[in-house]
NUVOFI-158193 format. One record per residue (C-alpha): x, y, z. Coordinates in Angstrom, 3 decimals. Example, Ala and Ser with C-alpha at 12.3 -4.5 7.8 and 13.67 -1.06 7.14 Angstrom:
12.300 -4.500 7.800
13.670 -1.060 7.140
***
This chain:
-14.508 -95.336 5.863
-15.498 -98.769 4.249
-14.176 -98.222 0.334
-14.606 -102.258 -0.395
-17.786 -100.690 -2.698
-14.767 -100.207 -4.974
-14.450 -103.990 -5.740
-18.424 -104.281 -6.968
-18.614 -104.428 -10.698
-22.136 -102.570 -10.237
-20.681 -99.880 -8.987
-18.213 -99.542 -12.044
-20.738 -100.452 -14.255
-22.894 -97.751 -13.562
-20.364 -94.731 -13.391
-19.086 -96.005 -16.962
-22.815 -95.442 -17.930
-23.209 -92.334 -16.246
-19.589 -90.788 -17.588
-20.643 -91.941 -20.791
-24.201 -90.399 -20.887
-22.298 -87.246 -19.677
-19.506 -87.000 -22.069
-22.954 -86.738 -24.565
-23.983 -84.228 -23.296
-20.772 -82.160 -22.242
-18.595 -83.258 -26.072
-15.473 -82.904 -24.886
-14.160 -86.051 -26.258
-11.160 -86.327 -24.141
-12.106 -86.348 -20.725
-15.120 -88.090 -19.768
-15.413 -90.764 -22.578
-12.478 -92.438 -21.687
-12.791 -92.732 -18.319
-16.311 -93.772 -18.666
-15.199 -96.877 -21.141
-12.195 -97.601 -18.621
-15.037 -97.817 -16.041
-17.051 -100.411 -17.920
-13.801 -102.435 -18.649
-12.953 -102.711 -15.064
-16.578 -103.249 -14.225
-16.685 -106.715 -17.030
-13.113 -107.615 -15.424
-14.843 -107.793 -12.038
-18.080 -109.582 -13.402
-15.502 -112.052 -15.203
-14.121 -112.549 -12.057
-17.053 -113.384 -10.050
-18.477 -115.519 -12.525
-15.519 -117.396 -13.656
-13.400 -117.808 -10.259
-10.048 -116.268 -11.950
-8.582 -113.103 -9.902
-7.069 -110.423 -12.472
-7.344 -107.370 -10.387
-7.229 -108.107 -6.289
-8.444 -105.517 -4.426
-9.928 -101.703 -4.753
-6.227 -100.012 -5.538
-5.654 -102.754 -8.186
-8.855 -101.593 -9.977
-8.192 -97.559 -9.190
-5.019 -97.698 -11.253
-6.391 -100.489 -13.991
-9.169 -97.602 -14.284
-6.350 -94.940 -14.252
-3.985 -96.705 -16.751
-6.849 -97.798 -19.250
-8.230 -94.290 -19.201
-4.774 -92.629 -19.941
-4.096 -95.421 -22.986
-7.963 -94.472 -24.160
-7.290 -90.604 -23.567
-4.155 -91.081 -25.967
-6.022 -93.232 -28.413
-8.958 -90.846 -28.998
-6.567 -87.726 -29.434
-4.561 -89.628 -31.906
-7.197 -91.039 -34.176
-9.844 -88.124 -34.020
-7.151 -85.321 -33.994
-7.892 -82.995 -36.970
-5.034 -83.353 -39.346
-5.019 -79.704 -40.492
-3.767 -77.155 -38.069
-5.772 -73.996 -38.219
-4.307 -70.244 -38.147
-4.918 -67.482 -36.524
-5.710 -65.998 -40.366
-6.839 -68.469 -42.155
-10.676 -67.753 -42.951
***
């Protein structure tokens, strides 16, 4: 199994675009946004990369857990700023 397709910024690229699109639809806010915006970062890391001759990440496992961590610090970022500051009860109407 060739997984090199990993280390095109294309490839990243598009699934930002598509996770984005689909958090649209979907709304949950949490889940797909950030890993669609992590997938455009690593996908204009890679284009930097080939355009400008400077390595940041190396290889496919580099980029899986850039992806991972920038999601994660995105995930925390959206549920701290867009968190409703209120807490609702059970009987409050």
């Amino acid at each position: 199994m060739d997984i090199t397709f990993l280390e095109n910024p294309d490839i990243w690229l598009i699934a930002g675009v598509g996770l984005i699109i689909f958090e649209i639809f979907i709304g949950s806010l949490v889940l797909f946004l950030p890993l669609g915006i992590a997938s455009l970062c690593v996908g204009f890391i890679f284009k930097l990369q080939v355009n400008y001759n400077f390595i940041f990440i190396e290889g496919w496992a580099y980029a899986l857990v850039t992806w991972g961590l920038i999601s994660i610090v995105l995930s925390f970022l959206i549920q701290k700023f867009f968190k409703s500051k209120e807490k609702k009860d059970v009987n409050s109407y």
